[in-house]
N, C-alpha and C positions, 0 to 999 in steps of 0.2 A: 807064929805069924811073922811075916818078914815084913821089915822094915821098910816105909818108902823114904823115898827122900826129895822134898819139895826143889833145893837146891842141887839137885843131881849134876853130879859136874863138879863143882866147888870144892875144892882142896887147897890146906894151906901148902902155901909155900914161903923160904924164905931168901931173903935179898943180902947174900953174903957179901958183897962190898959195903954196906949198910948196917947190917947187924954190930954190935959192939958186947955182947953178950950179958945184958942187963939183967934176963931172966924171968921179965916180969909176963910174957908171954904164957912161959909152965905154970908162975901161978894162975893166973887167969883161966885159964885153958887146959889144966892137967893130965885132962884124961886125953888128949890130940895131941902135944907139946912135951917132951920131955928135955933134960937137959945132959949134956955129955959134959966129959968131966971136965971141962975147961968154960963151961959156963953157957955153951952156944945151944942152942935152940936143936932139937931131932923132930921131926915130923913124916908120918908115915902121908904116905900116897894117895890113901883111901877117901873118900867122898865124906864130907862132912856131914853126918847125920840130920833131919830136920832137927832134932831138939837141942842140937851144937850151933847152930847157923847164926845166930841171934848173939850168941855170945865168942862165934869166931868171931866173927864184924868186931866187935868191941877190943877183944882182944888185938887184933888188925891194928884199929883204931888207935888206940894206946899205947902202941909201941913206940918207947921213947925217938926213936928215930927211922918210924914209918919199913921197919925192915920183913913184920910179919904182913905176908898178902893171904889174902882170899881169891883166889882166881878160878876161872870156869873154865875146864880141861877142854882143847880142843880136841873134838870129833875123829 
């Protein structure tokens, strides 16, 4: 069965003059979010799945310094 995705479009991305590489993203988010070895945030390209969407926002959300976005890919 494939996957739909209510939020089609939506991929994290992140805001590198903003980032300070706190980390708290990966845990929040680990299966989308990984970290390189200097601390900073890796995020693949791909469309946040419906059952990630709810807690990308959060993740989003909580970034000490607003540096992970949720954004909807243009067309």
């Amino acid at each position: 069965m494939t996957p739909t995705f209510r939020g089609a479009g939506l991929h994290l991305a992140v805001d590198w003059t903003a980032c300070t590489a706190h980390g708290l993203c990966a845990e929040l988010l680990p299966e989308r979010v990984t970290l390189d070895e200097w601390g900073y945030p890796l995020v693949e390209g791909a469309p946040v799945p419906d059952e990630a969407v709810r807690r990308a926002k959060k993740a989003a959300a909580d970034c000490p310094v607003l540096a992970l976005k949720l954004l909807r890919k243009k067309a």
